[in-house]
C-alpha positions in Angstrom: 82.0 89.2 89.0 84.4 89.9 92.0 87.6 91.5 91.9 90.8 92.6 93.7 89.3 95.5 94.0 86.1 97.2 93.4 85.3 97.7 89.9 84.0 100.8 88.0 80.9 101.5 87.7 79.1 100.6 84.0 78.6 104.2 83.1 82.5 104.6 83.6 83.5 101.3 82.0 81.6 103.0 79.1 83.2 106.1 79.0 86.6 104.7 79.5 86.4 102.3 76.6 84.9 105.2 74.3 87.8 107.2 75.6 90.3 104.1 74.5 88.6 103.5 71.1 88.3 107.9 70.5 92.6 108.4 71.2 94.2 106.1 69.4 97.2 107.2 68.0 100.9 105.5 68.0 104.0 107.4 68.2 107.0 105.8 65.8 110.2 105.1 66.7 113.3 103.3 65.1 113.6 100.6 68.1 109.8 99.9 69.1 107.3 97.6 65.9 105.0 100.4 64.7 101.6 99.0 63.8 98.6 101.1 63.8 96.3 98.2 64.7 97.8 97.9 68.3 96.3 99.8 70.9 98.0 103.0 72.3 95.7 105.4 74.1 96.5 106.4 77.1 96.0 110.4 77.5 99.0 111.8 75.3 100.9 113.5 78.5 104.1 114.0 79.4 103.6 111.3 81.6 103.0 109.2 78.6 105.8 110.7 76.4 107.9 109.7 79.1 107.7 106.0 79.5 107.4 105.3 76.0 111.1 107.4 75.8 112.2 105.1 78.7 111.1 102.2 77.2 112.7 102.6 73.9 116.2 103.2 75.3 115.8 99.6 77.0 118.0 97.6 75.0 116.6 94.6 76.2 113.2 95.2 76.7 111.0 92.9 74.1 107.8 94.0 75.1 105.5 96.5 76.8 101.8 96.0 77.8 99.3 98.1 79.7 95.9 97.0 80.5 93.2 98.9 82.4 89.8 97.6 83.6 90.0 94.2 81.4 91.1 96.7 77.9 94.7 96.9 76.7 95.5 100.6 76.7 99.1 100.1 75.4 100.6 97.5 73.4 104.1 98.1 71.9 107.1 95.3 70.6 110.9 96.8 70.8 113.8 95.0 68.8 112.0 92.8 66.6 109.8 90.4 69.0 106.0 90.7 67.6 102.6 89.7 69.1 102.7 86.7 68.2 106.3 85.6 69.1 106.8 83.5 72.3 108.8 84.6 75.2 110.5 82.1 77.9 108.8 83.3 81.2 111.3 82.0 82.6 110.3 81.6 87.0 106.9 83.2 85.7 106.2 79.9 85.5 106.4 79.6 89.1 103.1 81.5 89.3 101.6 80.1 86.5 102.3 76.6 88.3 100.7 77.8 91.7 97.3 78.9 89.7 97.4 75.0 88.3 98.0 73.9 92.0 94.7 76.6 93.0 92.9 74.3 90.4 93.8 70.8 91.6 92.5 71.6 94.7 89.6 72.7 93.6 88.7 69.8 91.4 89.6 67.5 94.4 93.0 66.3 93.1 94.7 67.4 95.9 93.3 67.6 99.3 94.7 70.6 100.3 97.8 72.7 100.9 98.9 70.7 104.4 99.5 67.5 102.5 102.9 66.0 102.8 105.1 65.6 100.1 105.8 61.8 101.6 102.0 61.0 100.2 102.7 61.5 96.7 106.6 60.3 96.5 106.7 57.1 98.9 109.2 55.6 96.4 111.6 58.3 97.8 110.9 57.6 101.2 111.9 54.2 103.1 110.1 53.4 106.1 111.2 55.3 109.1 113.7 56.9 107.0 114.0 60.7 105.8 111.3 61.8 108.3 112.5 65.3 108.3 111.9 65.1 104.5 107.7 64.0 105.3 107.3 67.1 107.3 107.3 69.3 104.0 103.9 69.7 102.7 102.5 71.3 99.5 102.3 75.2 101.0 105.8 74.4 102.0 106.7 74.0 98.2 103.9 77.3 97.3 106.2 79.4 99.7 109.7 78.8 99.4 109.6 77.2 102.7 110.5 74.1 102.4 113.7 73.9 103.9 115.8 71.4 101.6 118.8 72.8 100.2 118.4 74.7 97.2 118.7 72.8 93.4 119.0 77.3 92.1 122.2 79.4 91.9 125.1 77.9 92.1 123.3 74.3 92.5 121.1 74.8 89.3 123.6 73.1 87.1 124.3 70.1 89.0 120.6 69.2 89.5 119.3 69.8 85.5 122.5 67.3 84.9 121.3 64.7 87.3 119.6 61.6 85.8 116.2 61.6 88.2 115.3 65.7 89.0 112.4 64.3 91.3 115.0 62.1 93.2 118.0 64.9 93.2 115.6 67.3 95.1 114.2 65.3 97.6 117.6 63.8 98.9 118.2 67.6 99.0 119.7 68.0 103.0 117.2 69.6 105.1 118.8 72.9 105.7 115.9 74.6 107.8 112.7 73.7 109.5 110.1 73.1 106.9 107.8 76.1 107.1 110.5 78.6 108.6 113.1 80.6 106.5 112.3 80.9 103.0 114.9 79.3 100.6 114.4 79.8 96.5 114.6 77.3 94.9 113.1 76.0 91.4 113.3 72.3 92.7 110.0 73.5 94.8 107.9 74.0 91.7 109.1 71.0 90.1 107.9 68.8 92.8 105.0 70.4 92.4 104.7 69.9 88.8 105.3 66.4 89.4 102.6 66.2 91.9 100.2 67.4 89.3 101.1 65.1 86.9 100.3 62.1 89.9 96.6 63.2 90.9 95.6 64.7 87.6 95.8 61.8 85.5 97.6 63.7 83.0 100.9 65.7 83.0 101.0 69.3 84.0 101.3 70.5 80.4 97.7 69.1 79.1 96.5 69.7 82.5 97.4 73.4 82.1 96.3 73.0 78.8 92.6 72.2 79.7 92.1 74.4 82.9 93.8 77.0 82.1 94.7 78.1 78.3 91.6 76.7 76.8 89.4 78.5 79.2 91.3 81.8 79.1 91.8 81.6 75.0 95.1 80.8 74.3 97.0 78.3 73.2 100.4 77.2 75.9 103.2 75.1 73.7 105.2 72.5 74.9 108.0 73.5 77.0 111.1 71.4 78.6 111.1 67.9 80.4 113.1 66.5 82.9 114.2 63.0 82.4 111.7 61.1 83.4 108.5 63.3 81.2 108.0 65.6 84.2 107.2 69.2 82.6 109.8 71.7 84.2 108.1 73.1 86.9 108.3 77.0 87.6 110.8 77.5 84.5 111.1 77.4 80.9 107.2 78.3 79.7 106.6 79.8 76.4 103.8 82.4 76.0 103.0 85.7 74.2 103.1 88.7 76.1 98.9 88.8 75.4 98.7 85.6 77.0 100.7 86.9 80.3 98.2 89.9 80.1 95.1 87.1 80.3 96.7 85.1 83.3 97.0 89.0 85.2 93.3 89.7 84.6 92.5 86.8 85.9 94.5 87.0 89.2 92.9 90.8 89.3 89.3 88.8 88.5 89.8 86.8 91.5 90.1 83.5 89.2 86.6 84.6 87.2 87.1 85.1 82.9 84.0 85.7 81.1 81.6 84.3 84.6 83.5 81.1 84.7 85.1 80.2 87.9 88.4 79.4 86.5 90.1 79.1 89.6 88.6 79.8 93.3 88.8 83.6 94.7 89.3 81.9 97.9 92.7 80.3 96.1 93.8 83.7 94.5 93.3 85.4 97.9 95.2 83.0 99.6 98.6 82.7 97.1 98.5 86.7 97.3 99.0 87.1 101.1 102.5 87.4 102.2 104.0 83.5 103.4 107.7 84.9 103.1 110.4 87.3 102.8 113.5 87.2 100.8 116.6 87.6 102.9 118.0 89.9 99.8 115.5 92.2 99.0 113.1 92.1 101.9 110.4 91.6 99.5 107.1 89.8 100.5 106.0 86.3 98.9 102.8 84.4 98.7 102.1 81.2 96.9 104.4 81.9 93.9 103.7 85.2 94.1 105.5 88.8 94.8 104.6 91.7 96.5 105.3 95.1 97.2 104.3 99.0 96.6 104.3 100.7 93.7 103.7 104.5 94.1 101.9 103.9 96.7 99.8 100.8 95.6 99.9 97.4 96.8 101.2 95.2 93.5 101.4 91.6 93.4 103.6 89.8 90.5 105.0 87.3 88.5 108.8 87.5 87.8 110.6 85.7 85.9 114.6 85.8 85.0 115.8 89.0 82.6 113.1 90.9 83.5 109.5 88.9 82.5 107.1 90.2 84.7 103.1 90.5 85.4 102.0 93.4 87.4 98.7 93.3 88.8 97.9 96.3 90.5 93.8 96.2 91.9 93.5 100.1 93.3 94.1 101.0 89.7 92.4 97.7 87.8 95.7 97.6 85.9 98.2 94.6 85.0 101.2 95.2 83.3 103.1 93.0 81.0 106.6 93.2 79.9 109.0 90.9 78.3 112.5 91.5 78.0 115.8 89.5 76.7 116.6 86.5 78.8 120.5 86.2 78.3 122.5 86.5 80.7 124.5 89.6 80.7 126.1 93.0 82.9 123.3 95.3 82.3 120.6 92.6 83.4 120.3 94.1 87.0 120.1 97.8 85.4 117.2 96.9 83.5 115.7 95.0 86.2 116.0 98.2 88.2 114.6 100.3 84.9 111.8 98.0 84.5 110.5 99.1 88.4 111.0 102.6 88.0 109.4 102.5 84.4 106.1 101.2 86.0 106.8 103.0 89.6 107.5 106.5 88.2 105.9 107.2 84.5 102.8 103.9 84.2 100.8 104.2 87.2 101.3 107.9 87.2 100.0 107.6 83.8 97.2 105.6 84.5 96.3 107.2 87.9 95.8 110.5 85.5 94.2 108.5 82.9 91.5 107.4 85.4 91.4 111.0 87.4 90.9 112.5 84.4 88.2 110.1 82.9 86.3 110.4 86.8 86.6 114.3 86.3 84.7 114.4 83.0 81.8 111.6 84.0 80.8 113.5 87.0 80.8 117.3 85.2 78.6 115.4 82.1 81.4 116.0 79.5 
């Protein structure tokens, strides 16, 4: 199997899974779900004590997952959500939608990422008309580069309230040069999901259904339509927080999950590399994708509105899930901002011990 990274040897994988299943122990509070069954073993550090303090005084923090080489380490619910209870992943989606794109390609639905958007819409397009329109291709779309005006912020409303969401985006103005500035916008992904729905033969939800959930183990529920049947594409999803730990494993697998080739390492190379930058933060962006440092170590994730994210960092073979109320509200930006120091300043610290630690005592015998 190839990874992100290099993985661990056996003899380590051994000792850090005898390590998980020798420390488990849970520490209860009034605000996080105390179960005894769900794992919680990183070394008991200050470290340790220290996230799990700053996680409980998240008032909207739902949920907290840590997972290290493939084996949840930590697994804790706050404020009444459970394992089982769905969160809205809100522009996680948006990742989850370029991984279905990845697939397509593979399979021969689509041809490739250069492929105009005129080939699969020429109901939109009159002859010789809205040629600056035929210049945006699928990577376009992956990138946030494709130059129409954007159907997010303050434009969101008008476009979900249209009557045709396919036909409101694409007579979008072009705004800048297809492939140059990158401009959010959800209408991207929803083209997209549309286009999936064209080659496939089948709309995007069964198509994520039977590349994607089935073959990772999970089960993906129906989620919002447009007008015209068109699955919402790069908002909306519903998963468990388990579920967002699978689709970061297999991102750090390069696209592998139990020696099946879910989706091509060439295609999970290719979304992580940097297409973008958002003129706000700065901030790197692949193929539905974000990037930046973490402590030191190159992270890519998923982020979705209120403060749903996947972390996947490789150096450290770790992903990290959280959910976390997606109401609008004041202190949203404050827990946005707690959420990257949480895994900035206490996790990987934590796990960079963890692993230290566990190194420490393989190579003296203990």
């Amino acid at each position: 199997m190839r990874h992100l990274e290099r993985p661990v040897s056996r003899r380590a994988r051994r000792f850090f899974v005898g390590a998980i299943i020798a420390s488990v122990s849970l520490v209860a509070t009034g605000k996080r779900a105390v179960d005894e069954n769900l794992p919680s073993s990183l070394p008991d550090s200050e470290l340790r004590d220290e996230f799990l303090f700053r996680a409980d005084e998240l008032p909207r923090l739902r949920s907290l997952l840590v997972s290290v080489d493939g084996q949840l380490v930590e697994e804790h619910y706050y404020h009444g959500a459970t394992a089982s209870r769905l969160a809205n992943v809100k522009s996680v989606s948006k990742s989850i939608i370029s991984l279905l794109v990845g697939i397509a390609i593979d399979r021969g639905h689509i041809a490739g990422v250069d492929q105009s958007v005129g080939d699969y819409f020429p109901e939109y397009f009159r002859p010789g008309a809205n040629l600056e329109h035929t210049e945006i291709t699928v990577e376009n779309l992956l990138s946030m580069q494709a130059g129409l005006e954007t159907t997010s912020n303050r434009n969101y409303g008008r476009w979900v309230q249209s009557a045709n969401w396919t036909h409101h985006i694409l007579t979008r103005p072009i705004v800048a040069r297809p492939g140059g500035r990158r401009i959010y916008s959800t209408g991207n992904t929803h083209l997209l999901s549309a286009i999936l729905g064209k080659v496939s033969g089948v709309n995007t939800l069964e198509f994520a259904r039977r590349r994607l959930a089935a073959p990772l183990g999970f089960t993906l529920p129906a989620w919002y339509q447009d007008p015209q049947g068109i699955y919402f594409g790069g908002n909306e999803m519903q998963m468990t927080p388990r579920s967002m730990v699978a689709i970061g494993q297999l991102v750090l697998s390069c696209g592998m999950h139990n020696g099946i080739q879910i989706v091509s390492e060439d295609w999970v190379h290719r979304s992580l590399e940097p297409r973008s930058r958002s003129e706000r933060s700065g901030r790197e962006y692949g193929y539905g994708w974000w990037m930046r440092r973490f402590s030191g170590y190159q992270t890519y994730y998923a982020w979705g509105y209120g403060g749903q994210f996947i972390f996947v960092v490789p150096k450290l073979r770790l992903v990290v899930v959280t959910t976390s109320s997606p109401n609008p509200g004041d202190s949203r930006r404050a827990h946005l901002t707690s959420l990257y120091s949480l895994v900035e300043d206490q996790i990987i610290p934590a796990v960079n011990q963890r692993n230290q630690d566990s190194a420490r005592r393989l190579v003296s015998g203990e």
